[in-house]
C-alpha positions as CSV (number, residue, x, y, z in Angstrom):
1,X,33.2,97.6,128.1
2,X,31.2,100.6,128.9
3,X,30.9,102.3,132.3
4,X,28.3,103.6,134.0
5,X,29.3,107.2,135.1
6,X,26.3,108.3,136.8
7,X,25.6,104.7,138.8
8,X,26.6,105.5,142.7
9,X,29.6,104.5,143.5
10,X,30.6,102.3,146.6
11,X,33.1,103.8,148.8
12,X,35.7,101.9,150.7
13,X,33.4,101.4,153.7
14,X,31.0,99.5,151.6
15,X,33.2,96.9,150.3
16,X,34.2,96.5,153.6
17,X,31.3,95.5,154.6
18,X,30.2,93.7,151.6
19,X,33.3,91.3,152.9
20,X,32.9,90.9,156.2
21,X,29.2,90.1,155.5
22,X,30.7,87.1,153.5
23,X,32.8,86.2,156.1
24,X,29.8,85.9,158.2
25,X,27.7,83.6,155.9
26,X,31.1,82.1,155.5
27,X,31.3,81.6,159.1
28,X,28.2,79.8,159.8
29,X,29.0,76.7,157.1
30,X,29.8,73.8,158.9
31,X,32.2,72.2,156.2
32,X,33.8,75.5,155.1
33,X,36.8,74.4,157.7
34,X,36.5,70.5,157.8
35,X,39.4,68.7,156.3
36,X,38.4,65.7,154.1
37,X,42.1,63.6,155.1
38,X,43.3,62.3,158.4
39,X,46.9,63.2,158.6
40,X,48.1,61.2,160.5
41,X,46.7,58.5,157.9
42,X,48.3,60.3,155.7
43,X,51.6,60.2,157.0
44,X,52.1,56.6,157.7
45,X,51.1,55.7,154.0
46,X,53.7,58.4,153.0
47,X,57.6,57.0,152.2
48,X,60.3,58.7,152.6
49,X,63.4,58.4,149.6
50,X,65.9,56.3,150.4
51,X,64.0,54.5,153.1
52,X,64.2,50.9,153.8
53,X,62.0,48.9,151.5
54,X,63.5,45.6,152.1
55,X,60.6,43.8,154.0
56,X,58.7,45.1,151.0
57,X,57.6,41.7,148.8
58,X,56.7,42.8,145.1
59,X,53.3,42.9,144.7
60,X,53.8,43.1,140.4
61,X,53.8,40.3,138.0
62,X,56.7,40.9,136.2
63,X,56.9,39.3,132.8
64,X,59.9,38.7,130.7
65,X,60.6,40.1,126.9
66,X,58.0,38.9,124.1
67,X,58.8,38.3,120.6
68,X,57.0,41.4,119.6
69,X,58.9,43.9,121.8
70,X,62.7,45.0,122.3
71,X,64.7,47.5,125.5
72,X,65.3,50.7,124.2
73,X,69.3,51.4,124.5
74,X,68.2,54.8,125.6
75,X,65.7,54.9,128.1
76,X,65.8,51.2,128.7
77,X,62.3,50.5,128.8
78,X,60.5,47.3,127.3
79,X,58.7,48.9,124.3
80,X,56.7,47.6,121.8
81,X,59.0,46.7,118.6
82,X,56.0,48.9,116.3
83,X,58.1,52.0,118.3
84,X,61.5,51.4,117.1
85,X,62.6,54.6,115.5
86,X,66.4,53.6,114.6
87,X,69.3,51.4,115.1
88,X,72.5,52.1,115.7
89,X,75.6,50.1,116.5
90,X,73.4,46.9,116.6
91,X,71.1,48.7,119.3
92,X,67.3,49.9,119.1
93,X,66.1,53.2,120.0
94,X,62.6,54.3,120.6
95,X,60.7,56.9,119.1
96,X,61.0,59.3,122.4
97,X,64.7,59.0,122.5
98,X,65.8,59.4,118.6
């Protein structure tokens, strides 16, 4: 990139100013500081690990095994039997865990 030699320079005083001139307009906007989230909204829907979920009712329709999937012996999730990389010992393994 090529530099100007003979453009006046700004001294530290000037940038200085520049800022504090932002700061200003800065200043004067009325949603610069306004928080979009409620915290204390926020912290009731938060959950703490190991907290006590047993008045908790599952909200999920769980569904048992089909025909066209297997549990991967690795990860143990329900995958889809078109992801079985290998079998060992009787027992299917998925693609992410061979």
């Amino acid at each position: 990139m090529a530099t100007d030699y003979d453009a006046p320079r700004k001294s530290d005083d000037d940038i200085a100013e520049d800022s504090i001139e932002e700061l200003k307009t800065r200043r004067n906007d009325k949603n610069s500081g306004k928080v979009d989230e409620d915290e204390a909204e926020a912290a009731e829907a938060f959950e703490l690990p190991g907290a006590d979920l047993s008045h908790e009712e599952l909200t999920v329709r769980v569904l048992p095994r089909q025909a066209d999937e297997f549990t991967c012996a690795g990860c143990f999730l329900v995958r889809s039997r078109s992801q079985i990389a290998a079998t060992r010992d009787g027992k299917d393994y998925c693609i992410d865990c061979v």
